[in-house]
PATI-888022 format. One record per residue (C-alpha): residue in one letter; x, y, z. Coordinates in steps of 0.001 Angstrom, whole numbers, always signed. Layout:
BEGIN
["A", [X, Y, Z]];
...
This chain:
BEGIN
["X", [+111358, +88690, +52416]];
["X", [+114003, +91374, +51913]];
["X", [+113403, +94982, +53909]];
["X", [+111591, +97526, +51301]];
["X", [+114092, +100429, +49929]];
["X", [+113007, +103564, +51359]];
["X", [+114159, +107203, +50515]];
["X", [+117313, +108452, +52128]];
["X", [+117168, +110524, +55432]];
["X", [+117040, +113732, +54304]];
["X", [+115560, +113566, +51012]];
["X", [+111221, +113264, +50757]];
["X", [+109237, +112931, +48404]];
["X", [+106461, +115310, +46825]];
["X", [+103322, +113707, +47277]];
["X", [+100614, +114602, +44977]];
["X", [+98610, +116270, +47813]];
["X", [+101180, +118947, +48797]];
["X", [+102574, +119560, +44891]];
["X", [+99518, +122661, +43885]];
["X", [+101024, +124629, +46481]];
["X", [+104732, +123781, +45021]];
["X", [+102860, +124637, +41638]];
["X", [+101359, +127739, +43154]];
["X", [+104478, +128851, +44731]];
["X", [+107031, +128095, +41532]];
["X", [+104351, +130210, +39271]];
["X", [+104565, +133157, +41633]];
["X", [+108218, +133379, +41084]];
["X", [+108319, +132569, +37518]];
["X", [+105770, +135599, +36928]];
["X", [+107318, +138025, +39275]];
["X", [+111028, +137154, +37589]];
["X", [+109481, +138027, +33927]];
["X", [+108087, +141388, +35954]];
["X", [+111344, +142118, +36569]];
["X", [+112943, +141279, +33318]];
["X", [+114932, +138665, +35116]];
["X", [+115644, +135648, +32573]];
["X", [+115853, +131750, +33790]];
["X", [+119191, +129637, +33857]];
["X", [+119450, +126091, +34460]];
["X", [+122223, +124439, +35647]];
["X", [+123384, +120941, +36399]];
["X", [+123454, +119491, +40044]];
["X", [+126617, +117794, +40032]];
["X", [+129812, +120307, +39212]];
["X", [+133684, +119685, +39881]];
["X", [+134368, +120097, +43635]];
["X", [+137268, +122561, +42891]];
["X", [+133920, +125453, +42330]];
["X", [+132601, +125236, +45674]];
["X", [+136223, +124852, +46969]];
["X", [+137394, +127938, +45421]];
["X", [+133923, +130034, +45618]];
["X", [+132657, +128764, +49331]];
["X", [+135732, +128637, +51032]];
["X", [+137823, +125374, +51849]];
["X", [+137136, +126507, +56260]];
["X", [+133152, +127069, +55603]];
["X", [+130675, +124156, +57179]];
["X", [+129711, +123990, +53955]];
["X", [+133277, +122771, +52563]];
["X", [+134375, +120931, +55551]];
["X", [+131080, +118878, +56635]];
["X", [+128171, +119159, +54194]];
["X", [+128949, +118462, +50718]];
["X", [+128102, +115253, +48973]];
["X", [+131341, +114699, +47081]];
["X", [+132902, +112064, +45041]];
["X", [+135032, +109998, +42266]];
["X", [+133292, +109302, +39365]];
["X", [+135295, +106368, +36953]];
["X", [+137479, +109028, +36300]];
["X", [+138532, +109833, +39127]];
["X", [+137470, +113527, +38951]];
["X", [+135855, +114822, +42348]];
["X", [+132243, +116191, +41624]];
["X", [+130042, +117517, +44148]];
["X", [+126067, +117909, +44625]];
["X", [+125602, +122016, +44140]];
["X", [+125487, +122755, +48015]];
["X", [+123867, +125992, +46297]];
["X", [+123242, +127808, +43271]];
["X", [+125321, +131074, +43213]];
["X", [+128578, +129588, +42358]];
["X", [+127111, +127159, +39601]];
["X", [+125523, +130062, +38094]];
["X", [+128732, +132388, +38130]];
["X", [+130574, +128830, +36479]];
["X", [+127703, +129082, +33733]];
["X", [+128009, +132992, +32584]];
["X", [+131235, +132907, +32560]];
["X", [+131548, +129608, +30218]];
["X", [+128956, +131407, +27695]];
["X", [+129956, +134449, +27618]];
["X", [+127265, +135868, +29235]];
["X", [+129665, +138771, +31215]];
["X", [+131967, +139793, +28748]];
["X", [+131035, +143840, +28032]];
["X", [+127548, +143396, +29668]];
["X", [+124893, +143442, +32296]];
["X", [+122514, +140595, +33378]];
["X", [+119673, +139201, +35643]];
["X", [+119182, +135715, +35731]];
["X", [+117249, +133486, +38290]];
["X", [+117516, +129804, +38828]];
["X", [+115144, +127191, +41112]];
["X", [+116135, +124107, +41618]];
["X", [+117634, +121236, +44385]];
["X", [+120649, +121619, +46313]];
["X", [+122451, +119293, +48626]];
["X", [+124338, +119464, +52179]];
["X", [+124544, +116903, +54871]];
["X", [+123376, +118230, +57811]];
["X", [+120988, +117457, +59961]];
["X", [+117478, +116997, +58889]];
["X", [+114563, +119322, +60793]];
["X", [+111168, +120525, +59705]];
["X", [+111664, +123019, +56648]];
["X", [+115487, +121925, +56435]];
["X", [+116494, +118726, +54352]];
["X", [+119556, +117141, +52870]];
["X", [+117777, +117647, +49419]];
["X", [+116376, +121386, +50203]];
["X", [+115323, +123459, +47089]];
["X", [+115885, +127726, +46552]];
["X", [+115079, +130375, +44540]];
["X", [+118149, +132525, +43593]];
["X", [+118426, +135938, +41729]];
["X", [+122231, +137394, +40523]];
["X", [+122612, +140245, +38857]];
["X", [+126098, +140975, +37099]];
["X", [+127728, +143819, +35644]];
["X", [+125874, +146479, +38085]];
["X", [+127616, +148336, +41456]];
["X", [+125623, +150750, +41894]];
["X", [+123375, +150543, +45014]];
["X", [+120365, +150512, +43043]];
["X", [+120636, +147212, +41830]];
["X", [+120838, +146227, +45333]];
["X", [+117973, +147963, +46082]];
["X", [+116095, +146033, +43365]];
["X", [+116901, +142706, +44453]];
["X", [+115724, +143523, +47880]];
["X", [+112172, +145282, +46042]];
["X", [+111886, +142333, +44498]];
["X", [+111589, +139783, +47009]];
["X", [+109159, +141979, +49374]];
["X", [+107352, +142133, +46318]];
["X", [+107292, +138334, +45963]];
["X", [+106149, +138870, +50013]];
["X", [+103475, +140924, +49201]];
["X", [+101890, +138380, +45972]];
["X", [+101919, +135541, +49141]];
["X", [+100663, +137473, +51143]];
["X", [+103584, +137626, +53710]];
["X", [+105031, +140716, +54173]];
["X", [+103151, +141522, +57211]];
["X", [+104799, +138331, +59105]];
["X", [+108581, +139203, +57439]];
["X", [+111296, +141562, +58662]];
["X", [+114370, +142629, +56697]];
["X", [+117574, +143107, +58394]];
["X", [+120733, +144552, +56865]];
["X", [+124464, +145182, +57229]];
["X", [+127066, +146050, +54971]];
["X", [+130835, +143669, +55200]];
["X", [+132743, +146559, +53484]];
["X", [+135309, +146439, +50886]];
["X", [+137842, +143253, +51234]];
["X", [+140637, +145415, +52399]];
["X", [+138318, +147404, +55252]];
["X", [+136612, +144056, +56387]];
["X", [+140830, +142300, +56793]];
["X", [+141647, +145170, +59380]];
["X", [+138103, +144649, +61032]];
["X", [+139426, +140717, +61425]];
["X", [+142113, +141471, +63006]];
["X", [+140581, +143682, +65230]];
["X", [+137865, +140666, +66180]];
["X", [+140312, +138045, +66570]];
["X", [+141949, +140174, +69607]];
["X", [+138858, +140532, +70997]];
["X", [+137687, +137131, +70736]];
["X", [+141122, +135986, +71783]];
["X", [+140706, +138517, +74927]];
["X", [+137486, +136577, +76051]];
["X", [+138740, +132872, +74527]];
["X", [+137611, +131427, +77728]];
["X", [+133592, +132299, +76582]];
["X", [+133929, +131033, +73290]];
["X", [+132131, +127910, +72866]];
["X", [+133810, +124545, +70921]];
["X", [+132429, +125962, +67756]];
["X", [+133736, +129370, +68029]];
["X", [+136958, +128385, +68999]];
["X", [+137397, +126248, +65750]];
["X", [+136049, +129511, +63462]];
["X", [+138731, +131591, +65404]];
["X", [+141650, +131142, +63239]];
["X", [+139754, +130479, +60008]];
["X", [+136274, +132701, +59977]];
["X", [+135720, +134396, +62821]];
["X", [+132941, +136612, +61515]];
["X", [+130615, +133659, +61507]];
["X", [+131231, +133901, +65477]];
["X", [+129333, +136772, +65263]];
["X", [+126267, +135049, +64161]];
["X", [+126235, +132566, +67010]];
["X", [+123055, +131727, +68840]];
["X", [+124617, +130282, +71736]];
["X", [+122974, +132283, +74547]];
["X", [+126035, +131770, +76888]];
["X", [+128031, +134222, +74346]];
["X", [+125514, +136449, +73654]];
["X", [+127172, +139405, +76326]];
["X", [+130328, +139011, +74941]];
["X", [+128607, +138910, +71592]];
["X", [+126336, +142069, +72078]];
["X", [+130006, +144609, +72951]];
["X", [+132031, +143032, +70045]];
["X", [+133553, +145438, +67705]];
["X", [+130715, +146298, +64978]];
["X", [+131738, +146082, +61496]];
["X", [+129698, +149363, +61121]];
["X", [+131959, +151256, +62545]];
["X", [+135079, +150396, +60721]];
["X", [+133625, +150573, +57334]];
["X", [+135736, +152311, +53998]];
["X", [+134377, +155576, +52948]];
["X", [+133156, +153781, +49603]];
["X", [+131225, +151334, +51293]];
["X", [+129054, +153582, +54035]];
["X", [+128306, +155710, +51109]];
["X", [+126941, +152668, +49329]];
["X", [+125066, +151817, +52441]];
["X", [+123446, +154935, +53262]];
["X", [+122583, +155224, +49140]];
["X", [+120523, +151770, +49624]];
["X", [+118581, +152880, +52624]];
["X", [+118088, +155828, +51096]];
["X", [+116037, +154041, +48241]];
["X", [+114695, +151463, +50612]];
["X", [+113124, +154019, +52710]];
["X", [+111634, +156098, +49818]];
["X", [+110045, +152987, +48344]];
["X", [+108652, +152109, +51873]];
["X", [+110679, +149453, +52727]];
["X", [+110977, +149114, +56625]];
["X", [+114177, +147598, +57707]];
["X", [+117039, +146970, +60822]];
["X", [+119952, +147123, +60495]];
["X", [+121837, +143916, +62489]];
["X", [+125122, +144667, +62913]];
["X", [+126169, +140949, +63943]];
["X", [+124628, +139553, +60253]];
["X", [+127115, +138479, +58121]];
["X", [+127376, +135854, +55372]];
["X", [+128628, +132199, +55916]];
["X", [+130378, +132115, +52607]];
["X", [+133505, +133607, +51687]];
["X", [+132505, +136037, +48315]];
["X", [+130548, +138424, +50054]];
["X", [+131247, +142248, +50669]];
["X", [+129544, +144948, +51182]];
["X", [+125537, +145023, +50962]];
["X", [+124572, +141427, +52994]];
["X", [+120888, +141042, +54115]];
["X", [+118031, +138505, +55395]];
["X", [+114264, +138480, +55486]];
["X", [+113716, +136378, +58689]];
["X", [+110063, +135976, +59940]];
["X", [+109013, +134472, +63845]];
["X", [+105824, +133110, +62463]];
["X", [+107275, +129700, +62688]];
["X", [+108142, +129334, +66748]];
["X", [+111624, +130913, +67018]];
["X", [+113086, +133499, +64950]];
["X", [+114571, +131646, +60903]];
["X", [+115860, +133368, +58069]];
["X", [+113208, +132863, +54675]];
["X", [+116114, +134806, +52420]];
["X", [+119752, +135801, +52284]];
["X", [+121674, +137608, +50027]];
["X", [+123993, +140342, +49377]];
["X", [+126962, +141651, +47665]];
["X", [+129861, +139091, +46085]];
["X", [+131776, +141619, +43782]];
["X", [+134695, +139245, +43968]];
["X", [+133859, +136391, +43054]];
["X", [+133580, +136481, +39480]];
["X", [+137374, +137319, +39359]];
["X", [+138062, +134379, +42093]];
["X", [+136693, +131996, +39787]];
["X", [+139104, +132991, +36816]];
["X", [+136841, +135763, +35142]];
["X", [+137112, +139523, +34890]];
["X", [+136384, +141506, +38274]];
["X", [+132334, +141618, +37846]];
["X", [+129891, +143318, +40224]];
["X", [+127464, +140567, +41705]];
["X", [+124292, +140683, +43808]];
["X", [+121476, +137977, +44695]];
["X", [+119828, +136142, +47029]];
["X", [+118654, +132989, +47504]];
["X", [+115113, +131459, +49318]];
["X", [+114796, +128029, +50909]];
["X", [+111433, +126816, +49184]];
["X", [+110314, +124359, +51996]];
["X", [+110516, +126723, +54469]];
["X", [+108456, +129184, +52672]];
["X", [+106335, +126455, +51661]];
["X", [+106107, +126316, +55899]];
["X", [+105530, +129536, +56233]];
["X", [+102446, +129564, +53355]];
["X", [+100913, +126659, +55416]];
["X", [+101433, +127709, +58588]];
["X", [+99917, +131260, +58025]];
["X", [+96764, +129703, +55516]];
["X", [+97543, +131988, +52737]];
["X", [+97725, +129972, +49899]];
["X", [+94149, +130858, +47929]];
["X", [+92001, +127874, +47898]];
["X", [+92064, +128209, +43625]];
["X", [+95545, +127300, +43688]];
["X", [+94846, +123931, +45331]];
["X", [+94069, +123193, +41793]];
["X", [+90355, +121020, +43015]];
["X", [+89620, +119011, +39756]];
["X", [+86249, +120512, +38030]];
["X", [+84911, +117632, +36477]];
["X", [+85058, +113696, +36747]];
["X", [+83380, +112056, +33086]];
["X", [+81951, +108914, +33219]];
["X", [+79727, +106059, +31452]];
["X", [+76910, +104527, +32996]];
["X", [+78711, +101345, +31672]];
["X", [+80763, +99321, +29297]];
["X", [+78456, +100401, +26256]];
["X", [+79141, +104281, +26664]];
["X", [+82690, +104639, +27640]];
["X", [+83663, +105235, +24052]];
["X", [+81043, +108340, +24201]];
["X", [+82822, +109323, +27868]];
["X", [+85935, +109085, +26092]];
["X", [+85093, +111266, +23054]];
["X", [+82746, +114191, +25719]];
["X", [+86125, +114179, +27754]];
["X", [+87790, +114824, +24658]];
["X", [+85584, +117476, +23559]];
["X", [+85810, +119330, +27163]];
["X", [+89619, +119267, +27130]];
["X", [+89616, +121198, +23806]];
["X", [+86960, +123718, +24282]];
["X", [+88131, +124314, +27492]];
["X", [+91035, +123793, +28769]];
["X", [+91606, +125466, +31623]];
["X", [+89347, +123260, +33248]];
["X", [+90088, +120165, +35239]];
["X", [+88818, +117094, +33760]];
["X", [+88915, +113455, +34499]];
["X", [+88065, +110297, +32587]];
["X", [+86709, +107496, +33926]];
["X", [+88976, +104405, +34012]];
["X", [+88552, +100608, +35153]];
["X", [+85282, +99599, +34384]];
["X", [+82894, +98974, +37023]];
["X", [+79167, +99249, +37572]];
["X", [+77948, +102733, +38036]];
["X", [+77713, +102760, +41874]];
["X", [+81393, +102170, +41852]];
["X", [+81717, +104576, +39074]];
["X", [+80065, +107246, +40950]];
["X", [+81924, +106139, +44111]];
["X", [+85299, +106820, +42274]];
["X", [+84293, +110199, +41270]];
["X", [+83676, +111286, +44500]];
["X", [+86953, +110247, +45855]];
["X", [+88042, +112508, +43091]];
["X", [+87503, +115635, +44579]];
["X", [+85963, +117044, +41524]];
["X", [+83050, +119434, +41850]];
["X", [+81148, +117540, +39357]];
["X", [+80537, +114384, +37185]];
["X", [+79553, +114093, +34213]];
["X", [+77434, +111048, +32943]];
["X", [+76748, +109841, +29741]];
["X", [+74419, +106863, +29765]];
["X", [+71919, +105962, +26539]];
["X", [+69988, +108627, +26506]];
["X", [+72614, +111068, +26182]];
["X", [+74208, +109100, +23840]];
["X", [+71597, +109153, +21859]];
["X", [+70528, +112895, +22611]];
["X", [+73772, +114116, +22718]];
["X", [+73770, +115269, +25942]];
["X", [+75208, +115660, +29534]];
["X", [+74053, +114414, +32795]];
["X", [+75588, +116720, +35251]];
["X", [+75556, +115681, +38925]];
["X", [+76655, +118074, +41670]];
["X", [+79100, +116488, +43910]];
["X", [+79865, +119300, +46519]];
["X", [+76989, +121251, +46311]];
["X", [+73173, +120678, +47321]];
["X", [+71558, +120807, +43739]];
["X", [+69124, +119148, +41541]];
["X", [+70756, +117385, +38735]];
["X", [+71071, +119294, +35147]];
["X", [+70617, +117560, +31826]];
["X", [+71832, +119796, +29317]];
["X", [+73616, +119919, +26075]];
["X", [+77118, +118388, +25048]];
["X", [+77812, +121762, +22878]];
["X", [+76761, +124103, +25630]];
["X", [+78944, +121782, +28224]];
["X", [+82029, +124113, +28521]];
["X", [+80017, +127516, +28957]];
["X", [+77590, +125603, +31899]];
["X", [+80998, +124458, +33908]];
["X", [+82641, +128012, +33638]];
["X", [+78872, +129576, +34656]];
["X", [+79096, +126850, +37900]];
């Protein structure tokens, strides 16, 4: 007997048990997004290699070691979306969607990278992602970052989140701060770890984020970014505090956080929480005003962020807040006392579904005698069932038996049925 296909390392499944807090979590977002006058965009998951190539960076991780690429009978190179940004920027500027105007979209979806699997990181991970084009103002920055610790706040999670920020500067300011790093690094070359060594002559600033612990002195008097910031760029910095502080937004600013993709400048930021052993980011984002342009379009103010949904899913888990409502129990399981009333089952199920449907309701399949019929509806979770037998066929009525709950069973009638279960 051969050995039974299983799923890939890397990529799970969704079992039915954990999807109502997916559900609960994807209809926060959604709601929030339409809040916010954001609009949904949905792109494929397999693009030409040359967009991540040209957007990431060809010397990121991401580039180098993580993407699923390869020939199709073509012989084109396509490449799982490693993340959404890029595929997004692709998609607005194939419809038009940037020429002489502003917008806010938001995507959800799966990504891909090949690295290695932990708890709340997969091969197949899914995000969230906002981008707003067109605006360069600090106040759309200042949204974006409103917006998630508002999304915090509906999950009940800000209390167990911390923002940190940092601003890259303008493209030319952040080339003279590189230069300035490398000579330091290159000054202290015997600390640097394998790693760091390799980023050295192609992205050094990711050094900065390194959590190796034997760096973390040499780390701690590096040149700061901070302080070799453009004019234009501090001003922008200070203007986003500015409105973060007035709408109560407590923040830190990390002067080691930078971006491990090439378009950013300027505004970069994380919501990290330690609620889940040692310290993880929950959201990234920040400023990519260049990448619009890099990609063959006009030069196009950018901002976003994107949210790893496992981990948050984690995070809701870990910290119980996920209201027991949104577990989606089912309300009522609608059975026959046998073979001769299943047609009325079928027909009171029916009935239930269109005079109320936002109620949870289950027919009776399979057959059976009625101890295994009522043994099926317990395993059902519902709160109730629902029997039909030959005197409420013949009465038209409804047998309701309480299967959570320490209660006498009701008899009442089929047309009153939907207003009992909502009184329950």
């Amino acid at each position: 007997m051969s050995n039974r296909i299983q799923a890939i390392r890397g990529m799970n499944d969704l079992l039915p048990d954990q999807s109502p807090v997916w559900q609960y979590f994807e209809s926060q977002v959604a709601a929030l997004m339409k809040r916010y006058g954001y609009d949904e965009i949905r792109t494929p998951i397999v693009e030409q290699t040359a967009l991540f190539c040209r957007s990431i960076g060809e010397v990121t991780d991401i580039v180098e070691k993580e993407m699923y690429t390869f020939e199709d009978r073509n012989g084109d190179s396509l490449t799982l979306r490693p993340e959404g940004t890029a595929a997004t920027v692709r998609a607005a500027m194939e419809h038009g969607l940037l020429y002489n105007q502003t917008q806010r979209l938001w995507y959800t979806g799966p990504m891909f990278r090949h690295e290695r699997p932990q708890k709340g990181r997969y091969r197949q991970f899914h995000q969230v992602g906002v981008e707003a084009y067109g605006l360069d103002g600090p106040d759309i920055d200042a949204e974006v970052i409103l917006l998630s610790a508002r999304l915090w706040k509906q999950l009940g999670l800000y209390e167990h989140v911390s923002l940190e920020l940092n601003s890259l500067g303008s493209n030319e300011a952040r080339a003279a701060y590189r230069d300035k790093l490398v000579a330091y690094f290159e000054a202290h070359h015997e600390v640097l770890d394998e790693d760091s060594r390799r980023r050295l002559g192609s992205n050094p600033l990711r050094i900065l984020d390194s959590k190796n612990p034997a760096m973390a002195d040499m780390l701690a008097d590096a040149p700061r970014l901070m302080d070799h910031l453009d004019d234009e760029s501090r001003e922008h910095f200070e203007a986003l505090t500015a409105r973060l502080e007035a709408a109560g937004i407590d923040y830190v600013i990390n002067p080691r956080l930078v971006r491990g993709l090439d378009y950013y400048c300027r505004t970069v930021f994380e919501w990290t929480t330690t609620a889940l052993g040692s310290q993880g980011t929950v959201c990234a984002g920040g400023r990519y005003d260049g990448l619009v342009e890099q990609l063959g379009g006009k030069p196009t103010p950018a901002v976003g962020f994107a949210m790893g949904i496992e981990r948050l899913i984690l995070l809701l888990e870990t910290l119980d807040t996920v209201p027991d409502e949104a577990r989606a129990p089912l309300d009522a399981y609608v059975l026959g006392m046998d073979a001769g009333t299943d047609m009325a089952a079928m027909a009171l199920a029916e009935q239930l579904r269109d005079t109320a449907p936002e109620l949870g309701v289950q027919l009776h399949c399979g057959g059976g005698n009625f101890k295994n019929r009522m043994k099926k509806a317990d395993r059902s979770g519902a709160r109730v069932a629902l029997i039909i037998g030959e005197n409420e066929q013949a009465s038209s009525t409804v047998a309701i038996k309480f299967l959570r709950d320490d209660r006498s069973q009701e008899v009442v009638a089929q047309q009153d049925l939907a207003t009992t279960l909502r009184s329950l």
